[in-house]
Every structure is written in structure tokens, then in C-alpha cells.
mmCIF file of the protein (N, C-alpha, C, O) and its ligand, coordinates in Angstrom:
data_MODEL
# 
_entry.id   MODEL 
# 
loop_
_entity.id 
_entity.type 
_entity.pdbx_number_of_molecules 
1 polymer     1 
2 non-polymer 1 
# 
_entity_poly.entity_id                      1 
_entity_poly.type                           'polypeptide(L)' 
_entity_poly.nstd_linkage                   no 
_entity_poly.nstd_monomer                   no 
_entity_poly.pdbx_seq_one_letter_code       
;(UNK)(UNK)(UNK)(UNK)(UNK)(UNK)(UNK)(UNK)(UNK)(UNK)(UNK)(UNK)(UNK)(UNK)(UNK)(UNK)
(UNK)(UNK)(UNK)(UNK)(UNK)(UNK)(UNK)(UNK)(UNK)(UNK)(UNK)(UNK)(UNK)(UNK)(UNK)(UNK)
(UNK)(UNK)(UNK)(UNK)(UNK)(UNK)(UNK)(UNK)(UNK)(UNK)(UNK)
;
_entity_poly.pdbx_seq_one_letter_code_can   XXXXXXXXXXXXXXXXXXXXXXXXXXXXXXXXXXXXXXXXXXX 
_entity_poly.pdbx_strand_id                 A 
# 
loop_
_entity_poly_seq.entity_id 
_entity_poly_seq.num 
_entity_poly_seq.mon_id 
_entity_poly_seq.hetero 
1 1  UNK n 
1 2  UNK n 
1 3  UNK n 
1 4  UNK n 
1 5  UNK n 
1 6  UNK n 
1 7  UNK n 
1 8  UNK n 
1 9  UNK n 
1 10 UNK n 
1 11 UNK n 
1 12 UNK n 
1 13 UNK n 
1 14 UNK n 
1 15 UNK n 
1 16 UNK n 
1 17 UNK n 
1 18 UNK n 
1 19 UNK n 
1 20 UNK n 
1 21 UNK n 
1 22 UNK n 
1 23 UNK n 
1 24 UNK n 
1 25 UNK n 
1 26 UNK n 
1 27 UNK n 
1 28 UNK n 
1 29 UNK n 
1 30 UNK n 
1 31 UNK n 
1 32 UNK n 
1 33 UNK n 
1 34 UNK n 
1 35 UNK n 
1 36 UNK n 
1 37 UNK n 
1 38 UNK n 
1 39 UNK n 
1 40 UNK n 
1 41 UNK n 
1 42 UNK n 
1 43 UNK n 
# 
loop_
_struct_asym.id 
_struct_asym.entity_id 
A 1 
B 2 
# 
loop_
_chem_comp.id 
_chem_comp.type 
_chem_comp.mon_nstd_flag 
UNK 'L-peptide linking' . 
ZN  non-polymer         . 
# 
_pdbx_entity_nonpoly.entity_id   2 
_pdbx_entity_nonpoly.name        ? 
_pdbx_entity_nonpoly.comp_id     ZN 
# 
_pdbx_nonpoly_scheme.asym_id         B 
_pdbx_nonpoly_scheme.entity_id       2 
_pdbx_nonpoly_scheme.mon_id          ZN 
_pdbx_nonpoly_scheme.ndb_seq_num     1 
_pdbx_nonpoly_scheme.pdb_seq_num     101 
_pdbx_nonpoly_scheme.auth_seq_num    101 
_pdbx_nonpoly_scheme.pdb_mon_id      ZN 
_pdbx_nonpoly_scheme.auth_mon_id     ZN 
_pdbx_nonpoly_scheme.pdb_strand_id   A 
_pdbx_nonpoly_scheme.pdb_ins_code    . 
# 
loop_
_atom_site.group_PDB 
_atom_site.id 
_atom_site.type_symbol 
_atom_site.label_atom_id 
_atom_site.label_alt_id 
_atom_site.label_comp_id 
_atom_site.label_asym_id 
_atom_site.label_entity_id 
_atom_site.label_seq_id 
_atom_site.pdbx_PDB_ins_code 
_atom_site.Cartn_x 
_atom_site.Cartn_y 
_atom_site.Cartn_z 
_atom_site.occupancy 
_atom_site.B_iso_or_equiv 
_atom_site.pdbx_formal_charge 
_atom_site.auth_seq_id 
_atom_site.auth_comp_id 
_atom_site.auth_asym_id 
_atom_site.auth_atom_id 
_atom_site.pdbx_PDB_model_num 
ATOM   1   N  N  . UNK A 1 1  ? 0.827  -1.206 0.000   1.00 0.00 ? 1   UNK A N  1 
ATOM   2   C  CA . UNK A 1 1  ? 0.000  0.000  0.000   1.00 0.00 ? 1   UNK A CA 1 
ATOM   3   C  C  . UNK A 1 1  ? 0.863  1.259  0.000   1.00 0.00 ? 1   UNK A C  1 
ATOM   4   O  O  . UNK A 1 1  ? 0.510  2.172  -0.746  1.00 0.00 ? 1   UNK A O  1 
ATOM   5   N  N  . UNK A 1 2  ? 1.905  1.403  0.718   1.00 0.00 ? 2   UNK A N  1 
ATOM   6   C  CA . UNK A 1 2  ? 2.564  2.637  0.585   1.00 0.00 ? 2   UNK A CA 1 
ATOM   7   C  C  . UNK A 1 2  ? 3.375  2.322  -0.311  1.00 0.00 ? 2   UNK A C  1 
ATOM   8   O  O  . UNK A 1 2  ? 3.700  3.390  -0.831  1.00 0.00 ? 2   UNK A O  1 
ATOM   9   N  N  . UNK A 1 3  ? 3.879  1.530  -0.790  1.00 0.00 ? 3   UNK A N  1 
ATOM   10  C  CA . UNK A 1 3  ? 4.784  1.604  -2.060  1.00 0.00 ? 3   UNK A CA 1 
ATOM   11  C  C  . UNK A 1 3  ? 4.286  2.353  -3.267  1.00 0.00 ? 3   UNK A C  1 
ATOM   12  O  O  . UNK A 1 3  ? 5.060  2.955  -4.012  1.00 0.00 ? 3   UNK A O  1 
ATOM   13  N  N  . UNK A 1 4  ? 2.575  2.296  -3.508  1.00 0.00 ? 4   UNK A N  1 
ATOM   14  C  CA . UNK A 1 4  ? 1.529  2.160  -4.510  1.00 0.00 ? 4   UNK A CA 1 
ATOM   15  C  C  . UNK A 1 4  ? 1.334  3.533  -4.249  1.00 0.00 ? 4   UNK A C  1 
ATOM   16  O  O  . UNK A 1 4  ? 1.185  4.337  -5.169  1.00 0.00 ? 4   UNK A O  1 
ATOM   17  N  N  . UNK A 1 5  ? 1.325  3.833  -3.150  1.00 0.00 ? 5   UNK A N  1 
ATOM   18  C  CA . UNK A 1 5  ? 0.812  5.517  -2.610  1.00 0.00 ? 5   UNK A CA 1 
ATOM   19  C  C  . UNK A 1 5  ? 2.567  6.472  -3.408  1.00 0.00 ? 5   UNK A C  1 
ATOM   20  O  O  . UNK A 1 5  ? 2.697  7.355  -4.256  1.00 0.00 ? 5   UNK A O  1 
ATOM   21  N  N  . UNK A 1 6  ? 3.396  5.817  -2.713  1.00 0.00 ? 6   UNK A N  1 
ATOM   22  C  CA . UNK A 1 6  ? 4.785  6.730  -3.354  1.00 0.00 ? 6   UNK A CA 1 
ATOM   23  C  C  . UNK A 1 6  ? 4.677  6.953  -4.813  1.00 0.00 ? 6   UNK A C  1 
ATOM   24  O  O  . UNK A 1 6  ? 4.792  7.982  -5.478  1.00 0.00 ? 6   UNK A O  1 
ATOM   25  N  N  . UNK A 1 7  ? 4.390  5.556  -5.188  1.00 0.00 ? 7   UNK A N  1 
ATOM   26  C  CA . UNK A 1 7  ? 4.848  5.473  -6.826  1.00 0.00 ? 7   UNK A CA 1 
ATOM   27  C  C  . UNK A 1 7  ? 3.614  6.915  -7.312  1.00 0.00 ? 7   UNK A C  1 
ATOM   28  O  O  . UNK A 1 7  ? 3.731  7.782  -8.179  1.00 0.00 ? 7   UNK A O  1 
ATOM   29  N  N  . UNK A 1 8  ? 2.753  6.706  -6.548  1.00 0.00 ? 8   UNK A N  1 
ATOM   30  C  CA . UNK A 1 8  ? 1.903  7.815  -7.600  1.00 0.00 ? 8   UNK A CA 1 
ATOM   31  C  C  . UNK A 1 8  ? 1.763  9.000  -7.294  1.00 0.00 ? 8   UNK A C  1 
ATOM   32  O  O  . UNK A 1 8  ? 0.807  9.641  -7.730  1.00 0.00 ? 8   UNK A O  1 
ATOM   33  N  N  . UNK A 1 9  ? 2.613  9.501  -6.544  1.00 0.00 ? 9   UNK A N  1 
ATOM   34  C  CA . UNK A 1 9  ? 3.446  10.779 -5.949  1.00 0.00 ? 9   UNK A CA 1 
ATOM   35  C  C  . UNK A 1 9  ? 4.196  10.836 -6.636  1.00 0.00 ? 9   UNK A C  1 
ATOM   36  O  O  . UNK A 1 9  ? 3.897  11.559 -7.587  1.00 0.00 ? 9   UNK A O  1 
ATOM   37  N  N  . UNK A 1 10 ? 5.379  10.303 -6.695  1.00 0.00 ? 10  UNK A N  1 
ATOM   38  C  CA . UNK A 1 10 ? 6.590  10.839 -7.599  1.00 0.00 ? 10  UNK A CA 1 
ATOM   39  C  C  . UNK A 1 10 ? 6.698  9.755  -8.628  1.00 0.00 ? 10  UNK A C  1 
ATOM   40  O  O  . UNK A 1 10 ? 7.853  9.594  -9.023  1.00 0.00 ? 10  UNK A O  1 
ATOM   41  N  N  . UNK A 1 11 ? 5.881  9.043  -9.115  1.00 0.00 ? 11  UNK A N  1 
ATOM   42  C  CA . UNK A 1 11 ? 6.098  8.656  -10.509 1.00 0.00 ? 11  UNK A CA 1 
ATOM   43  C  C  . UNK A 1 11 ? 5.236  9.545  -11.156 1.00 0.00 ? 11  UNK A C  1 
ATOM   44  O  O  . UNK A 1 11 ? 4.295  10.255 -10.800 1.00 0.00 ? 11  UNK A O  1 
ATOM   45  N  N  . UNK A 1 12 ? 6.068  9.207  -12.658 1.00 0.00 ? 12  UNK A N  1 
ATOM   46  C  CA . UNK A 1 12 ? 5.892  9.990  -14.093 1.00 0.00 ? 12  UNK A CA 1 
ATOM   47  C  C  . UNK A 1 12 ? 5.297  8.880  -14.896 1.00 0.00 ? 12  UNK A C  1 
ATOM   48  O  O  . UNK A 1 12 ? 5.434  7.662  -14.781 1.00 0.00 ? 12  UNK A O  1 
ATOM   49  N  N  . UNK A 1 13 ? 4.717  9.481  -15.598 1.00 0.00 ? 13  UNK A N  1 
ATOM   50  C  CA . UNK A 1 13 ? 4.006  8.324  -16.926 1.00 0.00 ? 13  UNK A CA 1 
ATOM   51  C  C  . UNK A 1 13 ? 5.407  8.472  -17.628 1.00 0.00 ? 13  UNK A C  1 
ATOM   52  O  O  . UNK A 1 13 ? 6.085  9.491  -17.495 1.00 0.00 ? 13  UNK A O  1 
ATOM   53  N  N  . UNK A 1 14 ? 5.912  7.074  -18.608 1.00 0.00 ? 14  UNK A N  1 
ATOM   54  C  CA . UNK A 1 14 ? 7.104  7.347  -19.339 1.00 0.00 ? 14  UNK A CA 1 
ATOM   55  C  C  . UNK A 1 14 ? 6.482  6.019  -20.580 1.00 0.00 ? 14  UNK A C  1 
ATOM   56  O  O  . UNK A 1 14 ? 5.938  5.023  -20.103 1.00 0.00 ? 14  UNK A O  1 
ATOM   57  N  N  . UNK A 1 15 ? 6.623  6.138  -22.029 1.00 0.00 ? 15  UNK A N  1 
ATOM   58  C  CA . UNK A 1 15 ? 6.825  5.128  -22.289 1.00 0.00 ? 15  UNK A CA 1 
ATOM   59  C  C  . UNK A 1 15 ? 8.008  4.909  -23.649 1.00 0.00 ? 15  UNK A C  1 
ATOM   60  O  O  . UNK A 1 15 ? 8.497  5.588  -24.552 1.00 0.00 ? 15  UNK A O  1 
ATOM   61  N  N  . UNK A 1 16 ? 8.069  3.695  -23.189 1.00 0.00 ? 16  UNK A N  1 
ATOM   62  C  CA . UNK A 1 16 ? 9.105  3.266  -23.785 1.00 0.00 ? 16  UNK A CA 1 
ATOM   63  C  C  . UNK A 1 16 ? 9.238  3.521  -25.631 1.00 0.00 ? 16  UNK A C  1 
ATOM   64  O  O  . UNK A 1 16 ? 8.509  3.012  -26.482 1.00 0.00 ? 16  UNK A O  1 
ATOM   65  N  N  . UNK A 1 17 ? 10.219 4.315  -25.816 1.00 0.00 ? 17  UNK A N  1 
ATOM   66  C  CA . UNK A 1 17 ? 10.889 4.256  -27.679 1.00 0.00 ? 17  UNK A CA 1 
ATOM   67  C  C  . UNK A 1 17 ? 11.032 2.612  -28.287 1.00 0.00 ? 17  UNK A C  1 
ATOM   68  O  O  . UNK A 1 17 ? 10.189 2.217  -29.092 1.00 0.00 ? 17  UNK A O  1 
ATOM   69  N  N  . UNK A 1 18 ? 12.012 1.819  -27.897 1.00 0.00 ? 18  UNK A N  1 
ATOM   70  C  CA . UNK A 1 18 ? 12.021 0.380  -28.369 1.00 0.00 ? 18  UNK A CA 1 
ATOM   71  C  C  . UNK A 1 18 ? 10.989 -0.154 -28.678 1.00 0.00 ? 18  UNK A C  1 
ATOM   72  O  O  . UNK A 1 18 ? 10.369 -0.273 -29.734 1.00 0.00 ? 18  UNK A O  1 
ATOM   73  N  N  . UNK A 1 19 ? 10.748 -0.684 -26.995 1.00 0.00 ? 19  UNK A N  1 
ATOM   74  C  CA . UNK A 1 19 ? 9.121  -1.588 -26.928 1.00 0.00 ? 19  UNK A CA 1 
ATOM   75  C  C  . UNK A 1 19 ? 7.348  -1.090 -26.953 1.00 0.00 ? 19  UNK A C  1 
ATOM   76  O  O  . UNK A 1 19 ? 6.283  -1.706 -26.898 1.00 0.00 ? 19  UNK A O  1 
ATOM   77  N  N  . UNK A 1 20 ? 7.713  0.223  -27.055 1.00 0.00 ? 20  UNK A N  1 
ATOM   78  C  CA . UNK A 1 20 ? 6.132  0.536  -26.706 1.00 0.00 ? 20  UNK A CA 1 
ATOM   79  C  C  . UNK A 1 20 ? 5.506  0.609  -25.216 1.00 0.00 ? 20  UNK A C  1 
ATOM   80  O  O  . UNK A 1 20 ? 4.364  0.974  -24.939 1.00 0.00 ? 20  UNK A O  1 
ATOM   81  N  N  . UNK A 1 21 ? 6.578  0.152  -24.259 1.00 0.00 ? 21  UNK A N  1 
ATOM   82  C  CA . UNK A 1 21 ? 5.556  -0.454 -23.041 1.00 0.00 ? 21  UNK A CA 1 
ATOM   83  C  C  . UNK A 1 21 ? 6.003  1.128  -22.503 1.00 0.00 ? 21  UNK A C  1 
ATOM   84  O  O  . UNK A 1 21 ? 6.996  1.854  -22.555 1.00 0.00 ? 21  UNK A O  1 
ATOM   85  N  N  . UNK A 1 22 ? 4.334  1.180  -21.847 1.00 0.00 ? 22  UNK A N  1 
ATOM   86  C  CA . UNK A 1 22 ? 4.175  2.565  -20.971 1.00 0.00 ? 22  UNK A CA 1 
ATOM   87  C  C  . UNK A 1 22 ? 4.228  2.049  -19.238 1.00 0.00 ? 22  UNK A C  1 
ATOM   88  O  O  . UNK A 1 22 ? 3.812  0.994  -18.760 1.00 0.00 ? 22  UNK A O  1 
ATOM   89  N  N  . UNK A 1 23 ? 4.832  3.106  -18.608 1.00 0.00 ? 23  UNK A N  1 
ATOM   90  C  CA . UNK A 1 23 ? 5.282  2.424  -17.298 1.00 0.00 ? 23  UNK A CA 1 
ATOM   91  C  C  . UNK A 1 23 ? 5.485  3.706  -16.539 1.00 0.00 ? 23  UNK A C  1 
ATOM   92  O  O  . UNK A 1 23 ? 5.556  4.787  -17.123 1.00 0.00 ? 23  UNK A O  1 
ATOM   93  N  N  . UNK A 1 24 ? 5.557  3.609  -15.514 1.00 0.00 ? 24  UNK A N  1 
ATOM   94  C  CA . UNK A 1 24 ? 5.866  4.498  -14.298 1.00 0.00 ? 24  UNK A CA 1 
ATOM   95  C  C  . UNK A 1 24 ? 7.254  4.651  -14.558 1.00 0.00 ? 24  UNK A C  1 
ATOM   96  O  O  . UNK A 1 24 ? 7.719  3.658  -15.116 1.00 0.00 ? 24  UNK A O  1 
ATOM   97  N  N  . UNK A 1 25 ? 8.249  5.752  -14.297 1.00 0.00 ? 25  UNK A N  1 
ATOM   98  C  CA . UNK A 1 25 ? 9.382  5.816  -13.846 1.00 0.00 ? 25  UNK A CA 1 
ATOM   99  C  C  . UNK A 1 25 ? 9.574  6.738  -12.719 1.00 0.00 ? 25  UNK A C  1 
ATOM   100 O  O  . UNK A 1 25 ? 8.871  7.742  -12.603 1.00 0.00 ? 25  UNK A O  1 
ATOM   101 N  N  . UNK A 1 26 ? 10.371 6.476  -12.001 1.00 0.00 ? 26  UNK A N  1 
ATOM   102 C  CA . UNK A 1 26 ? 10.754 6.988  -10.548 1.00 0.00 ? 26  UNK A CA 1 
ATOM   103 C  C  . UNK A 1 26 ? 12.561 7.682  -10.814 1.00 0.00 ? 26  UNK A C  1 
ATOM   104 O  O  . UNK A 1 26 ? 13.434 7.031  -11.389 1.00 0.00 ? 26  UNK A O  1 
ATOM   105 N  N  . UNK A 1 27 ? 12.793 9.273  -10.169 1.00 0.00 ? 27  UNK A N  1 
ATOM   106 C  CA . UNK A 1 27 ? 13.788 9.272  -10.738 1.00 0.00 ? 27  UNK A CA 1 
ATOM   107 C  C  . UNK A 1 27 ? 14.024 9.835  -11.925 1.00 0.00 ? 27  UNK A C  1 
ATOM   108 O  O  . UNK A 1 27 ? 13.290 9.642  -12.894 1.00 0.00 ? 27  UNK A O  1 
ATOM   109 N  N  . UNK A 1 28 ? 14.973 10.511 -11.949 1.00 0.00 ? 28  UNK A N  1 
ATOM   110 C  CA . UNK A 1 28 ? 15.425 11.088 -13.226 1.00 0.00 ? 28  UNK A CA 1 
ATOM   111 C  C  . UNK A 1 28 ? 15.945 10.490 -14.774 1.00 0.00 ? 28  UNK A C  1 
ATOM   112 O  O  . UNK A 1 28 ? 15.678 10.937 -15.890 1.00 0.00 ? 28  UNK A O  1 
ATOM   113 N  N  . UNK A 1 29 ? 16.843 9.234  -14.361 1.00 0.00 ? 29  UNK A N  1 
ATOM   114 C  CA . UNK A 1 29 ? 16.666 8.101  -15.379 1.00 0.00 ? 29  UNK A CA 1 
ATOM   115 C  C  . UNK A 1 29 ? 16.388 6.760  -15.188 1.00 0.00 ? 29  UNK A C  1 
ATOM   116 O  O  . UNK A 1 29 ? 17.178 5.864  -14.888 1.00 0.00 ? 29  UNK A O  1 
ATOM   117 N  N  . UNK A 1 30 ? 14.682 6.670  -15.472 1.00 0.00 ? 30  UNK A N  1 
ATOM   118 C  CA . UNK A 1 30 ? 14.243 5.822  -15.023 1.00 0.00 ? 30  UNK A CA 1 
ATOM   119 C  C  . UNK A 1 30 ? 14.506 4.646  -16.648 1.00 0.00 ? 30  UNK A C  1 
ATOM   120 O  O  . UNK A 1 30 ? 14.863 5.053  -17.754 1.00 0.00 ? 30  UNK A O  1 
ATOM   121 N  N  . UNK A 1 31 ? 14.205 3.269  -16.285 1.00 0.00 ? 31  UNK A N  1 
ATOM   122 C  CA . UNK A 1 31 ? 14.372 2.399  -17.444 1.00 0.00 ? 31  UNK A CA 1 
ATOM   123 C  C  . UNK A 1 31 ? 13.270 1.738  -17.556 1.00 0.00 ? 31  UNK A C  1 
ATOM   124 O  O  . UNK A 1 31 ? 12.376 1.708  -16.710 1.00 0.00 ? 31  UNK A O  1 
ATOM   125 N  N  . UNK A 1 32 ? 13.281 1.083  -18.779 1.00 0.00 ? 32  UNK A N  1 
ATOM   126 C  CA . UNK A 1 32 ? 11.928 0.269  -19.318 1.00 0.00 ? 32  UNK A CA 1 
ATOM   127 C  C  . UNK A 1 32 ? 12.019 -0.987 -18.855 1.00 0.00 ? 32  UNK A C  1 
ATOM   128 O  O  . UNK A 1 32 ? 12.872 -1.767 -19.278 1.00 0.00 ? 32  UNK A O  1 
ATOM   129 N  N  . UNK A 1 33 ? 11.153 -1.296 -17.946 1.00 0.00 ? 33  UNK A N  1 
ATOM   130 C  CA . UNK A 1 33 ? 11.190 -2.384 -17.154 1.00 0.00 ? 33  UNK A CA 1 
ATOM   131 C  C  . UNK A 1 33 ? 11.047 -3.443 -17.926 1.00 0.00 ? 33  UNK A C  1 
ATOM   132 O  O  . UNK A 1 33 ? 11.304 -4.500 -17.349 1.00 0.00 ? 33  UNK A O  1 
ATOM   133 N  N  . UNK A 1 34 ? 10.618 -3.558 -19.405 1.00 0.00 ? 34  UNK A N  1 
ATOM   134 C  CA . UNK A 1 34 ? 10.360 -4.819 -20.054 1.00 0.00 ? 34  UNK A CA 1 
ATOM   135 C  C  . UNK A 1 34 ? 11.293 -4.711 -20.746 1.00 0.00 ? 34  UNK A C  1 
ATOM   136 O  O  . UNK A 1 34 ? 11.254 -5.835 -21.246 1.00 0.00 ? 34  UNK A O  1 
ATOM   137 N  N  . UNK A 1 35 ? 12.486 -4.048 -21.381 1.00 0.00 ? 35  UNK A N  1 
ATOM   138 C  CA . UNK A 1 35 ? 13.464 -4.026 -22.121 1.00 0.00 ? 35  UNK A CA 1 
ATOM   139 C  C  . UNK A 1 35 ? 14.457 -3.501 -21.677 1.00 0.00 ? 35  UNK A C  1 
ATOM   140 O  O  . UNK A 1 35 ? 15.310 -3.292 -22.540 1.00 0.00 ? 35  UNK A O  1 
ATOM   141 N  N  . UNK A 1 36 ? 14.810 -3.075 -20.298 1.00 0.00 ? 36  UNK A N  1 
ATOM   142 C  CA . UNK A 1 36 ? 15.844 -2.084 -20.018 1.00 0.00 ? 36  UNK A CA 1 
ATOM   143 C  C  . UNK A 1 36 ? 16.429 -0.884 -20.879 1.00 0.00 ? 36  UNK A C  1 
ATOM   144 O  O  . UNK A 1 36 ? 17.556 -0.391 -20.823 1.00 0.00 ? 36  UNK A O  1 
ATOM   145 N  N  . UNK A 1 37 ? 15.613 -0.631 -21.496 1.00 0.00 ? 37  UNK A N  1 
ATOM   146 C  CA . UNK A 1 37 ? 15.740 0.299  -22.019 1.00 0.00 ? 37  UNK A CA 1 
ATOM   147 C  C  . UNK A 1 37 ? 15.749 1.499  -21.639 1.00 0.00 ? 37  UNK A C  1 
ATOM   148 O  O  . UNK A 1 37 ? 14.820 1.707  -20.859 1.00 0.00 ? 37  UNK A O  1 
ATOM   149 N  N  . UNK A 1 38 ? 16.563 2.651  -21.891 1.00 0.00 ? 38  UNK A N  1 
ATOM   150 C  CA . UNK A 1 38 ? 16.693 3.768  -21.244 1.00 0.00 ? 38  UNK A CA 1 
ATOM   151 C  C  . UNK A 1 38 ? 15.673 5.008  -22.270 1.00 0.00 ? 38  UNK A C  1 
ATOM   152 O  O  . UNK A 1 38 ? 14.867 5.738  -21.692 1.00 0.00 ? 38  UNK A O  1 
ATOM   153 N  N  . UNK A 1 39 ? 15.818 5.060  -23.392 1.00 0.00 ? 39  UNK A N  1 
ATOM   154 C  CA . UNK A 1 39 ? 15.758 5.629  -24.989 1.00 0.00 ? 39  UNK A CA 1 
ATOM   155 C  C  . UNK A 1 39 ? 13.794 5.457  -24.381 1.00 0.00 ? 39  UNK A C  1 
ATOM   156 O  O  . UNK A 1 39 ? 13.133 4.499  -24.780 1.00 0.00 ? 39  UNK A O  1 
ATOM   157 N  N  . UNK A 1 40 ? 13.338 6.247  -23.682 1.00 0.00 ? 40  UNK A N  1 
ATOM   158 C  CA . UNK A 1 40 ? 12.318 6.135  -23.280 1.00 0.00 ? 40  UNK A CA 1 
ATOM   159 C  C  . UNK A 1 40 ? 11.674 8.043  -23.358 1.00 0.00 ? 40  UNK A C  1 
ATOM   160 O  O  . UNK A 1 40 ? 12.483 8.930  -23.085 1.00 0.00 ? 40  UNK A O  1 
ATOM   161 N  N  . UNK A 1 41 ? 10.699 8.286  -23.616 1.00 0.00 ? 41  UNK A N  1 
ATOM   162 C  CA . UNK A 1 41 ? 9.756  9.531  -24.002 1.00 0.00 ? 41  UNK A CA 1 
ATOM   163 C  C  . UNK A 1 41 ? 8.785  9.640  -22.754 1.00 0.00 ? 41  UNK A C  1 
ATOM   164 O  O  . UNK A 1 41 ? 8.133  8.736  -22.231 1.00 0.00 ? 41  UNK A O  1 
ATOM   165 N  N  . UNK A 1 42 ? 8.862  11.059 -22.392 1.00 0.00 ? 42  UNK A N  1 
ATOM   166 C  CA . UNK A 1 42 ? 7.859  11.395 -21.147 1.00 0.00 ? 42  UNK A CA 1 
ATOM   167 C  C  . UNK A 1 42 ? 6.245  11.170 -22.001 1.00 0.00 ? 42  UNK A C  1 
ATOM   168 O  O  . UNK A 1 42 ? 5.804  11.548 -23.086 1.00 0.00 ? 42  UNK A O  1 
ATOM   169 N  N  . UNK A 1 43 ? 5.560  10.151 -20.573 1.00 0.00 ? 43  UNK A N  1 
ATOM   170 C  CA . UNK A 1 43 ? 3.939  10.141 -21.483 1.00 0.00 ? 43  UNK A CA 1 
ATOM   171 C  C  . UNK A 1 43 ? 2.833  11.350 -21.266 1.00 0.00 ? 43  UNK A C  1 
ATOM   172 O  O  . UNK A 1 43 ? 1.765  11.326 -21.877 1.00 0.00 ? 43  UNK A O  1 
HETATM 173 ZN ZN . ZN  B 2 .  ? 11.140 -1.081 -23.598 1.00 0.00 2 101 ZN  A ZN 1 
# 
């Protein structure tokens, strides 16, 4: 529950350039959790 509460405080919508996958990032360089991908666009 508070993990879920943080993330949606200071997460950002981000999704991923490579894969497409849209995801939370936390952090200034956050990565694409399904590709590690960095090469990621604010959503
Ligand atoms: Zn990706």
C-alpha cells in the first residue's frame, strides 16, 4: 500500500521508444522495465 501511494506521488508516466511499453518511472533516469531500455519519451 505505501509503495503504490509513493509510486503515484513521484512517478511519471514514461513510455518506452524500443518496446512501446508505458510504465511508471521513478527518478530522473528511469528504465523500461520490459526491455531495459533507457531511450524512453515522457507520457
Ligand atoms: Zn522497452
Amino acid at each position: 500500500m505505501d509503495v503504490e501511494l509513493e509510486d503515484r506521488v513521484k512517478g511519471k508516466d514514461y513510455k518506452c521508444r524500443e518496446c512501446g511499453t508505458r510504465f511508471k518511472g521513478i527518478g530522473k533516469k528511469p528504465m523500461c522495465p520490459s526491455c531495459q531500455s533507457e531511450e524512453i519519451d515522457p507520457a
